[in-house]
PDB file of N, CA, C and O in Angstrom:
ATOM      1  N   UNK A   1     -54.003  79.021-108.631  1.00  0.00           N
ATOM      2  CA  UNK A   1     -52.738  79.620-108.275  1.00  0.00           C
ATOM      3  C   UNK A   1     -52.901  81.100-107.949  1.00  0.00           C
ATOM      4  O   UNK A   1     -52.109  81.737-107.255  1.00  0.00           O
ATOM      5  N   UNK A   2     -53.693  81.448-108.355  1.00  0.00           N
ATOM      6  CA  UNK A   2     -54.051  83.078-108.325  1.00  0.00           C
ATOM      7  C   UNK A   2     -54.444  83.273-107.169  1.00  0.00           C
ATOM      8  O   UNK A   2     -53.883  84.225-106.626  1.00  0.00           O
ATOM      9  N   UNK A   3     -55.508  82.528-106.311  1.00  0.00           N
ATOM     10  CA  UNK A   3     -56.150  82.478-105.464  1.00  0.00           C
ATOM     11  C   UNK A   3     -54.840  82.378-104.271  1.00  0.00           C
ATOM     12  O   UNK A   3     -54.800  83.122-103.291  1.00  0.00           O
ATOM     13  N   UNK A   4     -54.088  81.610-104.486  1.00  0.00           N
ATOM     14  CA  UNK A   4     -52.704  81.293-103.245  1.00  0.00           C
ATOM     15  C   UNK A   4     -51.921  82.602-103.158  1.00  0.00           C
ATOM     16  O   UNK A   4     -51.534  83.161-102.131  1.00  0.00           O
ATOM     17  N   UNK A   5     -51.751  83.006-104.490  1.00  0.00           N
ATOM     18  CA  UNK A   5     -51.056  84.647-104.072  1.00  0.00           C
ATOM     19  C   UNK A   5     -51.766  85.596-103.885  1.00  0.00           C
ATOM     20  O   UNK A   5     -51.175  86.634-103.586  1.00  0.00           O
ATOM     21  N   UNK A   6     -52.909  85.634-103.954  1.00  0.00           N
ATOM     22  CA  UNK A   6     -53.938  86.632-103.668  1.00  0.00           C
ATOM     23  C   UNK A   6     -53.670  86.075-101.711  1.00  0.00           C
ATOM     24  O   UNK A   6     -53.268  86.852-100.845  1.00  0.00           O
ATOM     25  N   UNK A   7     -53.944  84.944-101.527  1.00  0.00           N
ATOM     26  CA  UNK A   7     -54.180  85.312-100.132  1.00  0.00           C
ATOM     27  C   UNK A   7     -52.795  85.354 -99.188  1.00  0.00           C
ATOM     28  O   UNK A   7     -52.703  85.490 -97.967  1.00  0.00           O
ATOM     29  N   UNK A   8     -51.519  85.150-100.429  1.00  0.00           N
ATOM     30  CA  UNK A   8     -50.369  85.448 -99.489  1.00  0.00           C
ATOM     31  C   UNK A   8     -50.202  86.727 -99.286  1.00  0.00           C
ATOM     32  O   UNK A   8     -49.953  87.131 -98.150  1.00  0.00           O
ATOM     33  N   UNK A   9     -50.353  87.920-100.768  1.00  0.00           N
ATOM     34  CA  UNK A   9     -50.168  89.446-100.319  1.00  0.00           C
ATOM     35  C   UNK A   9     -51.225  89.701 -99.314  1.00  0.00           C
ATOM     36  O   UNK A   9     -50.801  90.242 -98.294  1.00  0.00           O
ATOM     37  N   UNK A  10     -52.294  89.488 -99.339  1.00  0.00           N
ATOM     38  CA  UNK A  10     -53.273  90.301 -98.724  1.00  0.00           C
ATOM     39  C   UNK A  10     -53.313  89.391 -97.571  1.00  0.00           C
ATOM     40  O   UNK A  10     -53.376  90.258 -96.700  1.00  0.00           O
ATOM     41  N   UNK A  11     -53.323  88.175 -96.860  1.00  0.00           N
ATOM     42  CA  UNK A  11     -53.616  87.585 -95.979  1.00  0.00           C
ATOM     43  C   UNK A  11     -52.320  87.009 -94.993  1.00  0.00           C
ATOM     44  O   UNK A  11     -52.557  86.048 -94.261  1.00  0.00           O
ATOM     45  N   UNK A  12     -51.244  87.490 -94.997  1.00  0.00           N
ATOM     46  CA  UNK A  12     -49.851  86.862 -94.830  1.00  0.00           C
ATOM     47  C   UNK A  12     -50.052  86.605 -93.462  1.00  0.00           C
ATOM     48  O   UNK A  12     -49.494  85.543 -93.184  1.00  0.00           O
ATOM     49  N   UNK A  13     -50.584  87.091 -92.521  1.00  0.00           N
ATOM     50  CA  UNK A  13     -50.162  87.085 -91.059  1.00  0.00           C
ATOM     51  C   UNK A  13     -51.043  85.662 -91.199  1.00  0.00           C
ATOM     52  O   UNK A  13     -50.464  84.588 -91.030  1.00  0.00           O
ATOM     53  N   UNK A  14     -52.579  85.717 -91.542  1.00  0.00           N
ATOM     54  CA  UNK A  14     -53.483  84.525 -90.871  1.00  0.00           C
ATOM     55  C   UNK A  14     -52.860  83.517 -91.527  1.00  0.00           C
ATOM     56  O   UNK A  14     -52.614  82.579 -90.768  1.00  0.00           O
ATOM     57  N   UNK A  15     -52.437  83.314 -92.884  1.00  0.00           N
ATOM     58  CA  UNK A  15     -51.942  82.148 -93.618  1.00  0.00           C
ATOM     59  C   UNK A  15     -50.432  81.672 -92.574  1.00  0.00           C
ATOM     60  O   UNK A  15     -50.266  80.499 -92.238  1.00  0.00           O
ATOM     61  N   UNK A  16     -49.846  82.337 -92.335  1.00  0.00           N
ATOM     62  CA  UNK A  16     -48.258  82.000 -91.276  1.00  0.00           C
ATOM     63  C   UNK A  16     -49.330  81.780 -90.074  1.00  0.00           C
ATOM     64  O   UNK A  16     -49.228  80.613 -89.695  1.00  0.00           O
ATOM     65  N   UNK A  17     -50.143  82.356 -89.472  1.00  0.00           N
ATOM     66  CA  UNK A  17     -50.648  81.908 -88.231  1.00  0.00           C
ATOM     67  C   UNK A  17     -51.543  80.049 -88.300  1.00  0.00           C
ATOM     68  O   UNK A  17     -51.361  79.218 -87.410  1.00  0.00           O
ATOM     69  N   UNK A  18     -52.380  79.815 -89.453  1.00  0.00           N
ATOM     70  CA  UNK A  18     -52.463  78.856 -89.964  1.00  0.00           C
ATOM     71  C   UNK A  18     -51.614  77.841 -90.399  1.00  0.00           C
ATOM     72  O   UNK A  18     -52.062  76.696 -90.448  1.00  0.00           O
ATOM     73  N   UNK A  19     -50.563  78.050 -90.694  1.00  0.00           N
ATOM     74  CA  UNK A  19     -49.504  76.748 -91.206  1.00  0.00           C
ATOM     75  C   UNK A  19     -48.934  76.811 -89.837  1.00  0.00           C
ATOM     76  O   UNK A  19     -48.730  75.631 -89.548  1.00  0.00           O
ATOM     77  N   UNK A  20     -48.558  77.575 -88.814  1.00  0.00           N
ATOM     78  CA  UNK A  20     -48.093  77.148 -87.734  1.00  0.00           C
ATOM     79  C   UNK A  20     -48.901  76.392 -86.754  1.00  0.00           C
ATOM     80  O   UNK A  20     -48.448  75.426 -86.140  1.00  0.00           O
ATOM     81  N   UNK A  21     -50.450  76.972 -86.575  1.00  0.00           N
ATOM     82  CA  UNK A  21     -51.574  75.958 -86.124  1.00  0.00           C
ATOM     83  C   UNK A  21     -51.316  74.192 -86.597  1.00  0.00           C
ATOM     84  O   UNK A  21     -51.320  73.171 -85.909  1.00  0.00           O
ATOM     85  N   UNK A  22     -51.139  74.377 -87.823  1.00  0.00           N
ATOM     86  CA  UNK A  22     -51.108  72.977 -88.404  1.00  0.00           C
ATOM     87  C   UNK A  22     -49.909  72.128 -88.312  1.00  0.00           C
ATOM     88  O   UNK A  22     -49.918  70.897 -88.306  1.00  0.00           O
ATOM     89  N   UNK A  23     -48.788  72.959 -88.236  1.00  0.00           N
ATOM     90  CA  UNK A  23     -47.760  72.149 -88.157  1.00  0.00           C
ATOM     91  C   UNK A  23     -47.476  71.871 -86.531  1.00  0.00           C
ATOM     92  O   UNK A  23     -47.101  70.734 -86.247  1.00  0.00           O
ATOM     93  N   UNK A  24     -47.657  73.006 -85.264  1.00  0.00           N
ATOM     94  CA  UNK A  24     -48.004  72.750 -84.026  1.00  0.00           C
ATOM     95  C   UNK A  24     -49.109  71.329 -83.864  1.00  0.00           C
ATOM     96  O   UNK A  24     -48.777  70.530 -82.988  1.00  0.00           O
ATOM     97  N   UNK A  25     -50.267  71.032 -84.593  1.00  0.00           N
ATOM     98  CA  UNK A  25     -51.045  69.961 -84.359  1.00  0.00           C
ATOM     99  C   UNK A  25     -50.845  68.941 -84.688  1.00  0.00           C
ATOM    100  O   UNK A  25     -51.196  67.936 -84.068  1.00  0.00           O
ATOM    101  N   UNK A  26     -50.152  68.961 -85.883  1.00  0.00           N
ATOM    102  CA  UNK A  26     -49.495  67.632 -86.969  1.00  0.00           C
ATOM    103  C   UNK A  26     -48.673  67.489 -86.045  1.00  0.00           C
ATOM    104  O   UNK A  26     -48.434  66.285 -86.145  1.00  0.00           O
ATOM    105  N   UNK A  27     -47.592  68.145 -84.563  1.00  0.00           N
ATOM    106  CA  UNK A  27     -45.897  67.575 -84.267  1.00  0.00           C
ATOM    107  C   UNK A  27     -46.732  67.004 -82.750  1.00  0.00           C
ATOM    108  O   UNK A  27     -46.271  66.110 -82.040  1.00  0.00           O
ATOM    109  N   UNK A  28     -48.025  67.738 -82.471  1.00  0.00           N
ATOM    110  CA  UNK A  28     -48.628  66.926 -81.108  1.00  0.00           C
ATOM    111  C   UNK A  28     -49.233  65.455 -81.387  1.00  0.00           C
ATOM    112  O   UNK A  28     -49.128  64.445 -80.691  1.00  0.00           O
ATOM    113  N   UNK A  29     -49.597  65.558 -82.058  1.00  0.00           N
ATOM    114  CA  UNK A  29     -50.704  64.091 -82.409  1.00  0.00           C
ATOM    115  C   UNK A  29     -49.094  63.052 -82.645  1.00  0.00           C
ATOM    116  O   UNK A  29     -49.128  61.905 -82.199  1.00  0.00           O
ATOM    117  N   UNK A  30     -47.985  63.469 -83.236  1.00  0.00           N
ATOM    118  CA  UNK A  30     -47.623  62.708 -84.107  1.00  0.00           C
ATOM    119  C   UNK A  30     -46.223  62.488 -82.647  1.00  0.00           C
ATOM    120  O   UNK A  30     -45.701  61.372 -82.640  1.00  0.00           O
ATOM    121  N   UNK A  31     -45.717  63.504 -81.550  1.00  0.00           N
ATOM    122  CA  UNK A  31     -45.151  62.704 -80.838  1.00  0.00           C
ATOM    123  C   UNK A  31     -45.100  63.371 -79.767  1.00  0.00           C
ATOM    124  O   UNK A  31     -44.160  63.376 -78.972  1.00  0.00           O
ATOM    125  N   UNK A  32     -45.918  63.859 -79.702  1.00  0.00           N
ATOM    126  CA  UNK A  32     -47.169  64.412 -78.318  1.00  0.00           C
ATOM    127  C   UNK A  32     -46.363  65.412 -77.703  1.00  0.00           C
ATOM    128  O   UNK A  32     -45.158  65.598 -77.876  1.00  0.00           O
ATOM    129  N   UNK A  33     -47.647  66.430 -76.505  1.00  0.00           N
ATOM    130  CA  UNK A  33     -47.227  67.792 -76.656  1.00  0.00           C
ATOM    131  C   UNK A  33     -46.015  67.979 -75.615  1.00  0.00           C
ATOM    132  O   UNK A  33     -45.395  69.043 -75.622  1.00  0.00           O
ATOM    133  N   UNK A  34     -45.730  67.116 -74.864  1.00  0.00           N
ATOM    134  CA  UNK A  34     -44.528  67.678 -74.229  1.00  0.00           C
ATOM    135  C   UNK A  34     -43.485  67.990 -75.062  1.00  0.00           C
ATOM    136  O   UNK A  34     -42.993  69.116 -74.986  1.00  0.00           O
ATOM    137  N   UNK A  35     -43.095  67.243 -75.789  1.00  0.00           N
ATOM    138  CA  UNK A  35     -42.012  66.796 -77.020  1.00  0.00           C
ATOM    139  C   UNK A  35     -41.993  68.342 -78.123  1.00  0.00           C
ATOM    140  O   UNK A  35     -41.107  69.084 -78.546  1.00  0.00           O
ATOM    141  N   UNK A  36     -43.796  68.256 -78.282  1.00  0.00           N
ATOM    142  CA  UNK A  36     -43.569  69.495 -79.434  1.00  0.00           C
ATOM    143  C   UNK A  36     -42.913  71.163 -79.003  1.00  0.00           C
ATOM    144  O   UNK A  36     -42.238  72.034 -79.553  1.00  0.00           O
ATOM    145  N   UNK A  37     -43.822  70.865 -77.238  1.00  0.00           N
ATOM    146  CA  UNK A  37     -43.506  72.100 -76.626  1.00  0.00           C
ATOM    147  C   UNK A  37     -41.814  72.249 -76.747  1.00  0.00           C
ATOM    148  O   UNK A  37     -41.360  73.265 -77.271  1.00  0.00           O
ATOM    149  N   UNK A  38     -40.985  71.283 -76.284  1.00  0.00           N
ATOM    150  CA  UNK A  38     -39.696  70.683 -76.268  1.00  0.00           C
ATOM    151  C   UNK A  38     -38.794  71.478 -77.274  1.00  0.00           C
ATOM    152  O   UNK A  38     -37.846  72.225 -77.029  1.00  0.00           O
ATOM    153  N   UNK A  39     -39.462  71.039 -78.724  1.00  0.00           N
ATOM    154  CA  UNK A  39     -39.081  71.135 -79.458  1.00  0.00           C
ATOM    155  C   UNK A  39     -39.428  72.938 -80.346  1.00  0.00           C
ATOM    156  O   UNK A  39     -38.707  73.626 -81.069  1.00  0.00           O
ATOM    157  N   UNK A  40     -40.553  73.096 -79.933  1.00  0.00           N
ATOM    158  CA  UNK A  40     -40.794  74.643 -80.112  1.00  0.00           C
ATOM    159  C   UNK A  40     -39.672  75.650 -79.630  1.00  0.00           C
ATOM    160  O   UNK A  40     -39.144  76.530 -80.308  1.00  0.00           O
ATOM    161  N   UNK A  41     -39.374  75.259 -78.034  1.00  0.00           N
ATOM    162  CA  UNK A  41     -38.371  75.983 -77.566  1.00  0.00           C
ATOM    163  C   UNK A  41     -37.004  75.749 -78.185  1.00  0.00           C
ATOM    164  O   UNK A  41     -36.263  76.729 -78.269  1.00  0.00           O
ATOM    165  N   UNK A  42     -36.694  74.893 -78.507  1.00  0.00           N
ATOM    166  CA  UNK A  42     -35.624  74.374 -79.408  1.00  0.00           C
ATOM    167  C   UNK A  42     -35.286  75.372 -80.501  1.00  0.00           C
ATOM    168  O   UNK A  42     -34.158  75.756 -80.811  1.00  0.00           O
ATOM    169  N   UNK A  43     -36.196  75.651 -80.919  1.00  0.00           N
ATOM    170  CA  UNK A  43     -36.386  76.460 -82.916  1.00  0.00           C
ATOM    171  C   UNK A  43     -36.241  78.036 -82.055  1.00  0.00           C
ATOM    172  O   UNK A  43     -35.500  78.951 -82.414  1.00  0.00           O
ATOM    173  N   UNK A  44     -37.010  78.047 -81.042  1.00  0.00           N
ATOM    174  CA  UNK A  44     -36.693  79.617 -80.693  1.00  0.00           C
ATOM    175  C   UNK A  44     -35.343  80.029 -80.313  1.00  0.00           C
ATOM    176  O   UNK A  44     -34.711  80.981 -80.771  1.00  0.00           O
ATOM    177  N   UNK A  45     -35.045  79.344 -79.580  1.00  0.00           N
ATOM    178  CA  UNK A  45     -33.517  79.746 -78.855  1.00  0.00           C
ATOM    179  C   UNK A  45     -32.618  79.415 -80.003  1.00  0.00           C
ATOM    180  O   UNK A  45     -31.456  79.804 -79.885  1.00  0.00           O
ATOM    181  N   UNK A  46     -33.034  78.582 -81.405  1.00  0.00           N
ATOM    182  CA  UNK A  46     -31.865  78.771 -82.151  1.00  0.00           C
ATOM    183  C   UNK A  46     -32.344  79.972 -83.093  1.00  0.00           C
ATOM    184  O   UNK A  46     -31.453  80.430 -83.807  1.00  0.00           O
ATOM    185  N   UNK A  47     -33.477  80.494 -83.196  1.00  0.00           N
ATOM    186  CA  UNK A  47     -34.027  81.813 -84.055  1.00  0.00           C
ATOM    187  C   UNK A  47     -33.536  82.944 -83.700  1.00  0.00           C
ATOM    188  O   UNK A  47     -33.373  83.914 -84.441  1.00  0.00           O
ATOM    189  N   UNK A  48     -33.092  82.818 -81.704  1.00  0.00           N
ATOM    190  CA  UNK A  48     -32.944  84.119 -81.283  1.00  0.00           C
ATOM    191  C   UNK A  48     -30.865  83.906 -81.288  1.00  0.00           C
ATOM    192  O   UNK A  48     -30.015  84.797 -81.255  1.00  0.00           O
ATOM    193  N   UNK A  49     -30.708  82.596 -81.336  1.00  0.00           N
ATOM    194  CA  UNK A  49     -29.159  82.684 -81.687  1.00  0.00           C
ATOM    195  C   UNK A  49     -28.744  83.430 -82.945  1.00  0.00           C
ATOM    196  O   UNK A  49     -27.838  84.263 -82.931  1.00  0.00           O
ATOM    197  N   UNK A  50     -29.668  82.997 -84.399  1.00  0.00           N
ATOM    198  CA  UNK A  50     -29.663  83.205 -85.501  1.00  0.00           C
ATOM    199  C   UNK A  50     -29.320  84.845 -85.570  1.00  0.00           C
ATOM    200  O   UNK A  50     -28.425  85.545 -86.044  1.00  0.00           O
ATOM    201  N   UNK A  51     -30.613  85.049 -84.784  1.00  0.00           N
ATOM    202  CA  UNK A  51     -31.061  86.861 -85.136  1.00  0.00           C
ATOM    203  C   UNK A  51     -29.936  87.525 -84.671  1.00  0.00           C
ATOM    204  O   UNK A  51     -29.574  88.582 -85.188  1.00  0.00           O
ATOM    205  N   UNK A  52     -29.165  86.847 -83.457  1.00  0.00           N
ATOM    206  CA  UNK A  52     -28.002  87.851 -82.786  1.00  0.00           C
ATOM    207  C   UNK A  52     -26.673  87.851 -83.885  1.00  0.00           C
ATOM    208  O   UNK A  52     -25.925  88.824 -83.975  1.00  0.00           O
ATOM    209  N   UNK A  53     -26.498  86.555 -84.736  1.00  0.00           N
ATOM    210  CA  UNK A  53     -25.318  86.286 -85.605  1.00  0.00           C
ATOM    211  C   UNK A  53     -25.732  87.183 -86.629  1.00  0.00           C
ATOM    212  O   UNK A  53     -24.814  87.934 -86.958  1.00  0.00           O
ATOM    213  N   UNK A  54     -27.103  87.417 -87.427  1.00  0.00           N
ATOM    214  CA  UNK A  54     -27.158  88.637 -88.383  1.00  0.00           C
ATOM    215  C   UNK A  54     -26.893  90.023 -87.843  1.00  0.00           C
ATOM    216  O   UNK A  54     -26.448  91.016 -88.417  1.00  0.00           O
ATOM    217  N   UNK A  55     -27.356  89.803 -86.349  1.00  0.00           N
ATOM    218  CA  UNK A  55     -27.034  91.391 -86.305  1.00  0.00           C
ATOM    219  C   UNK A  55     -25.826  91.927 -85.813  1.00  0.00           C
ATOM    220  O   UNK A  55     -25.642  93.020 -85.279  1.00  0.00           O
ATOM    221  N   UNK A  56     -24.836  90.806 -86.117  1.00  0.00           N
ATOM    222  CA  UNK A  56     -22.954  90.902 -85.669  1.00  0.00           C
ATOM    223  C   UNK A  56     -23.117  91.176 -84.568  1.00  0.00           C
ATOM    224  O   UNK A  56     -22.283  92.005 -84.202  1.00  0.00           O
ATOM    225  N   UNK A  57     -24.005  90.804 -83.588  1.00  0.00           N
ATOM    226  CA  UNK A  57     -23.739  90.301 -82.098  1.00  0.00           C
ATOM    227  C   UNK A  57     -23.023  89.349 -81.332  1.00  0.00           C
ATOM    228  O   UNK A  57     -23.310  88.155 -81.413  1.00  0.00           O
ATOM    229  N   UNK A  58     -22.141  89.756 -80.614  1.00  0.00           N
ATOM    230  CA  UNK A  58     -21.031  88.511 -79.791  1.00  0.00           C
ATOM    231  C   UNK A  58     -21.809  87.873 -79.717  1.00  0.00           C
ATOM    232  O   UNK A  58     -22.892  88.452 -79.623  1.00  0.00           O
ATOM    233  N   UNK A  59     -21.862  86.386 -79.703  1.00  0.00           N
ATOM    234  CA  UNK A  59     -22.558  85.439 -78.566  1.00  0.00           C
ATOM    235  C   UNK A  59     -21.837  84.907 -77.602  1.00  0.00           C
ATOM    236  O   UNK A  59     -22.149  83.907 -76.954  1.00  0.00           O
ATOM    237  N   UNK A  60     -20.965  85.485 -77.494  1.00  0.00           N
ATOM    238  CA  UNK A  60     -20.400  84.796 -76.317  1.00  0.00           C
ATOM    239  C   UNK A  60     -21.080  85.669 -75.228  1.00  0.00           C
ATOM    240  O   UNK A  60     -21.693  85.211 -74.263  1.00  0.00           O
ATOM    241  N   UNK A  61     -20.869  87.165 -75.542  1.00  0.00           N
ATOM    242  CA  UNK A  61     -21.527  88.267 -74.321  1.00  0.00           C
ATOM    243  C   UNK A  61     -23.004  87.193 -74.109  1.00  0.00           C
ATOM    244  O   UNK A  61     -23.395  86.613 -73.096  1.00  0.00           O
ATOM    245  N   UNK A  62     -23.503  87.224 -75.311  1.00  0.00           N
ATOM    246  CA  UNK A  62     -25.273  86.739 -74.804  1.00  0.00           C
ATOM    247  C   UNK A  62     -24.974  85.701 -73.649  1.00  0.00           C
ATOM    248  O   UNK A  62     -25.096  85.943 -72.448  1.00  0.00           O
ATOM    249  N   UNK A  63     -24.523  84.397 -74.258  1.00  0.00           N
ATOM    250  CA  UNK A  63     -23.729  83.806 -73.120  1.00  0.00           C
ATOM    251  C   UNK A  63     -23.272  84.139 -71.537  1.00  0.00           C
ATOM    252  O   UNK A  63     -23.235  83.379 -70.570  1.00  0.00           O
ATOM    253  N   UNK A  64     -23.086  84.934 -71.596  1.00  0.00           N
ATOM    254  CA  UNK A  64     -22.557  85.121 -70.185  1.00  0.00           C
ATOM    255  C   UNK A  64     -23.226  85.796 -69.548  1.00  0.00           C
ATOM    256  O   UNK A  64     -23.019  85.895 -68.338  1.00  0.00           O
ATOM    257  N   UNK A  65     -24.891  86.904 -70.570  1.00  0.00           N
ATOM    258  CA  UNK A  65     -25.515  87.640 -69.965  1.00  0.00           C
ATOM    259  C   UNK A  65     -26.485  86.912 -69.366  1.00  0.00           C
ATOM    260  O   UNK A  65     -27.126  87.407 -68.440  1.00  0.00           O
ATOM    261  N   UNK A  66     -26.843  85.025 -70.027  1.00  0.00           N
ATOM    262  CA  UNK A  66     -27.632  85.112 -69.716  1.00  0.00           C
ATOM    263  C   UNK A  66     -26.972  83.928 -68.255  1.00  0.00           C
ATOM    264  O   UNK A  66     -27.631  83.971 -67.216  1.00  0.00           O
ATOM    265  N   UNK A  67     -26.254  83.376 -68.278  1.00  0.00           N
ATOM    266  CA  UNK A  67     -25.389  82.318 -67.263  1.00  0.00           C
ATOM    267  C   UNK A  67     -25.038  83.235 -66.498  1.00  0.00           C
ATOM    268  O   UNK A  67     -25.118  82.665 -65.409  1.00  0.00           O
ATOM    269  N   UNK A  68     -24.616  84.527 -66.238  1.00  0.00           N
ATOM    270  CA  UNK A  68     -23.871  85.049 -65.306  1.00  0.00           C
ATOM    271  C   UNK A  68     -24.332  84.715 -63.618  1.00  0.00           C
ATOM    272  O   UNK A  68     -25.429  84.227 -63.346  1.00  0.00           O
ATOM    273  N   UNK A  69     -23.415  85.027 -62.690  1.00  0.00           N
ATOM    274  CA  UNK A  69     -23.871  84.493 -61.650  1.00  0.00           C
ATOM    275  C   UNK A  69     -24.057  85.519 -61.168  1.00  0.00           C
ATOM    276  O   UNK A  69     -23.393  86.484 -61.547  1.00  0.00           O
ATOM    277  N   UNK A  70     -25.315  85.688 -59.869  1.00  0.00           N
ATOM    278  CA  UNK A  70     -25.514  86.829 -59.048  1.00  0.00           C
ATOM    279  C   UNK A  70     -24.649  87.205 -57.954  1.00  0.00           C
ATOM    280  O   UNK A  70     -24.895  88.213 -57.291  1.00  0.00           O
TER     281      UNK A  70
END
């Protein structure tokens, strides 16, 4: 157990870069990479919805900044 928090303070970026390697490889094998890619973009666009609702950002503006017509 010592060893797991030793390498979460001191190692945090490679350990998050590692569980995402693994969980990216575990979601290809298991329902292949179009799907995971699919689904990657999925988690982002709701991370970057997320981030705008903490930071008391309209979303409706985001909305329209990003639909607007030329």
């Amino acid at each position: 157990m010592q060893l797991f928090s030793e390498l979460l303070n001191n190692h945090q970026g490679k350990v998050l870069g590692i569980a995402i390697g693994l969980v990216f490889g575990l979601l290809v094998i298991i329902i292949g990479f179009l799907q995971t890619v699919f689904l990657a973009c999925c988690i982002y666009i709701g991370y970057i919805i997320g981030k705008r609702v903490d930071d008391n950002e309209n979303i409706r503006d985001l909305v329209e900044r990003i639909f607007k017509e030329n």
